[in-house]
C-alpha positions in Angstrom: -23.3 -15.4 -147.7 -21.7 -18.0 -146.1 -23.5 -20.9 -144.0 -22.8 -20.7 -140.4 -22.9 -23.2 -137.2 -25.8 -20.5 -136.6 -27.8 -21.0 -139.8 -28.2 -24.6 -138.9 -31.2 -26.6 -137.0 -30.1 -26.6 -133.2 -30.2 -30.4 -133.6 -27.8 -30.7 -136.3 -25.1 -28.9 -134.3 -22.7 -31.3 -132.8 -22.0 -29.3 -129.7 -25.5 -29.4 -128.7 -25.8 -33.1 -129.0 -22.7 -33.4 -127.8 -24.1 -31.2 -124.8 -27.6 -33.1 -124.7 -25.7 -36.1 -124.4 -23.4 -35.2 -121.9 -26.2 -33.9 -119.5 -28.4 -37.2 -119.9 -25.3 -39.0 -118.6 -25.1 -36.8 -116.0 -28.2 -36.9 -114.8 -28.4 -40.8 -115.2 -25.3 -41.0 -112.8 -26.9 -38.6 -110.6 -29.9 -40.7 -110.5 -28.0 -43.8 -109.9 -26.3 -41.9 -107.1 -29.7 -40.7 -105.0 -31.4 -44.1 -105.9 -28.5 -45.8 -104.0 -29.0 -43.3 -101.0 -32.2 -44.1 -100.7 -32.1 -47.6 -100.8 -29.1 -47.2 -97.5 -31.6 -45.2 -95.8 -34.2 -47.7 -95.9 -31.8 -50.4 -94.8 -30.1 -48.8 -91.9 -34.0 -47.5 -90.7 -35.4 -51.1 -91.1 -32.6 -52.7 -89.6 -30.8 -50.1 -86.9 -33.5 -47.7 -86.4 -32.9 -43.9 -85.7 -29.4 -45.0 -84.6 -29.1 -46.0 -88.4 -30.4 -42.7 -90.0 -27.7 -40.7 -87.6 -25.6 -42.3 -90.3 -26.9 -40.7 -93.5 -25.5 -37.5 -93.8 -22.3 -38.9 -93.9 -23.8 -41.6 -96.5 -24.6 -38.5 -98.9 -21.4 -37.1 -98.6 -20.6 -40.4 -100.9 -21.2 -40.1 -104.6 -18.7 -42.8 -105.7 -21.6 -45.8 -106.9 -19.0 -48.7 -106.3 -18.4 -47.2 -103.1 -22.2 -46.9 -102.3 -22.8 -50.5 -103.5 -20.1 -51.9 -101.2 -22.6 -50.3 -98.2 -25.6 -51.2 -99.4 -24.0 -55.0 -99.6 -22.3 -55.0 -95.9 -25.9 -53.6 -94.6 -28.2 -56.3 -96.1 -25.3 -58.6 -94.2 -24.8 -56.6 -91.1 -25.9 -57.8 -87.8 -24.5 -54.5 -86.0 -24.5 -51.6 -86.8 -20.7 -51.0 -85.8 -20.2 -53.5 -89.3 -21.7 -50.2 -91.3 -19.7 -47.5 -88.9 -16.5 -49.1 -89.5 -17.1 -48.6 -93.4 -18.1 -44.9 -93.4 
């Protein structure tokens, strides 16, 4: 009888670590992602108040990190919060 891709350990088969793989990098993005949302929230609360957290559903809406890194680096600069408005 001939071997099959079912005959084989689960971890020998190249679309499951090719899967496995895939996913981690997934959710390592994904975590990148919410860790940059929450560290916007606490920046526009410690610095702009409720006024600031008005702003954060739009701020999800952003999943692009270079994006989300420009924000995070105009809000440790901004004095006003119309600086962070005029970005979103």
């Amino acid at each position: 009888m001939p071997i099959t891709a079912y005959d084989l350990p689960l971890e020998t088969d190249l679309r499951y670590i090719e899967g496995m793989e895939k996913g981690l990098e997934n959710g390592r993005q994904e975590g990148q992602v919410e860790g940059l949302h929450d560290a916007i929230e606490v920046l526009l609360m410690s610095k702009f108040g409720e006024r600031g957290l008005s702003l954060m559903p739009k701020v999800r809406g952003y999943v692009d990190k270079s994006r989300l890194r420009a924000i995070t680096e105009a809000l440790i600069r901004a004095e006003d919060i119309r600086e962070v408005e005029g970005l979103l």
